[in-house]
C-alpha positions in Angstrom: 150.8 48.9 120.2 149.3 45.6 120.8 147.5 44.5 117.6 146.3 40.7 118.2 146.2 40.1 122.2 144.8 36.7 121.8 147.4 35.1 120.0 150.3 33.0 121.4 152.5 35.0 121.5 150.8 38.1 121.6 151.5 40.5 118.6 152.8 43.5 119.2 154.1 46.5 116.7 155.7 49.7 117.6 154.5 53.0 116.2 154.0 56.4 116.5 150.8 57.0 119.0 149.6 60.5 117.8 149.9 59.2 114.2 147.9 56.3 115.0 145.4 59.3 117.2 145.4 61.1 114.3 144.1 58.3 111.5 141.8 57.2 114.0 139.9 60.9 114.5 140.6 61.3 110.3 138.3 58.1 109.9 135.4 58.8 112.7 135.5 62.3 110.6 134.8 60.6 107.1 132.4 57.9 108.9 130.0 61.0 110.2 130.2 62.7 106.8 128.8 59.8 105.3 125.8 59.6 107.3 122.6 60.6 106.5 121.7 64.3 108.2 117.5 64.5 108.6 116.5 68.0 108.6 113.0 68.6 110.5 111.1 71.4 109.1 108.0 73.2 111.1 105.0 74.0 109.7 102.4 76.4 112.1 98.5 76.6 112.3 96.1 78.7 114.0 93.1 76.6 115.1 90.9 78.8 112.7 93.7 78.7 110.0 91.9 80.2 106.8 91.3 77.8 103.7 94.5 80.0 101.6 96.9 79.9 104.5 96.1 76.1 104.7 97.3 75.4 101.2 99.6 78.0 101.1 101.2 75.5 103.8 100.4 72.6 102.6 102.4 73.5 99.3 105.9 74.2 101.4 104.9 71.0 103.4 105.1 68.8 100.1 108.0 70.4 98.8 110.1 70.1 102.2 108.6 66.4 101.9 109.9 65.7 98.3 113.2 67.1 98.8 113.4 64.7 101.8 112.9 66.3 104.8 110.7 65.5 107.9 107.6 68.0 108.6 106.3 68.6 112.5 103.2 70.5 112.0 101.5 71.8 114.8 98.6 74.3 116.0 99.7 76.5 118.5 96.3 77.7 121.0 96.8 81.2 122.2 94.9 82.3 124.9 91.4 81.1 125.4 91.5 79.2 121.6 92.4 76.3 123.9 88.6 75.8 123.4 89.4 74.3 119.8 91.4 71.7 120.2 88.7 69.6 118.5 88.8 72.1 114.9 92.8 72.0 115.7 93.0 67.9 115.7 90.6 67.9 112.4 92.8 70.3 111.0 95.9 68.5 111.5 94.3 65.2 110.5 93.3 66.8 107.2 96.9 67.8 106.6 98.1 64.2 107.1 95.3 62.8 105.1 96.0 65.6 102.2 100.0 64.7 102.4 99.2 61.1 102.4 101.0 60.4 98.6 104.1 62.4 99.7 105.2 61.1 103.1 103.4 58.9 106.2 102.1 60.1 109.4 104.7 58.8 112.3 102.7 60.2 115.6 98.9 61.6 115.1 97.9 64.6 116.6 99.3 64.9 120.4 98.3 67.9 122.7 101.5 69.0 124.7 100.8 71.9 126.6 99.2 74.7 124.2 100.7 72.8 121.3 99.3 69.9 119.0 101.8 68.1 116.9 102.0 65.8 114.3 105.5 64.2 113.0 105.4 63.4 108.6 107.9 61.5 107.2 108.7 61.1 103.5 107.8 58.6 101.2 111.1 56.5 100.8 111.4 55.9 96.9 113.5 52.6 95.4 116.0 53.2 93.8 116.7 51.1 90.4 
């Protein structure tokens, strides 16, 4: 195993090559449980979602956002409710506005296909 190829003379040290395989894969392994896993959590509307069902959501929304968790809310058009993509837009923007002290807006409302999203992502806090 060549350990410093720049140097004169080169350095070289002999071992075994699965045992050096195998502390190699054993500290990728510890290096990707270390890292940060973000969980995305979906929240669904109706573009004539009722004023309970709303805050019914909007409740799950903050908790998923306080225990760290990204939110894609979206209203999902069936049919011929297409027609209300303007009520579906003020509805998402009044879930972004109402979530505001919990986590920030990444994307505002997008229409993709018969689906308007909107990505929320917590509110990172200092720690002391």
């Amino acid at each position: 195993m060549e350990i410093s190829p720049n140097a004169d003379p080169p350095v070289c040290k002999i071992i075994d090559y699965q045992k050096f395989l195998y502390h190699q894969k054993k500290k990728q392994k510890e290096i990707k449980a270390k890292t940060a896993k973000v969980i995305l959590k979906e929240i669904r509307f109706g573009p004539n979602t009722d004023e309970h069902d709303y805050n019914f959501k909007l409740k799950h929304a903050q908790k998923f956002l306080t225990d760290g968790a990204k939110v894609k809310a979206f209203v999902f058009f069936k049919g011929r409710s297409i027609l209300f993509k303007e009520k579906g837009e003020i509805l998402l923007l009044r879930f972004a506005q109402d979530l505001e002290d919990y986590g920030k807006v990444d994307q505002l409302p997008k229409l993709e296909g018969k689906r308007m999203t909107v990505f929320i992502s917590p509110r990172t806090t200092k720690k002391k």
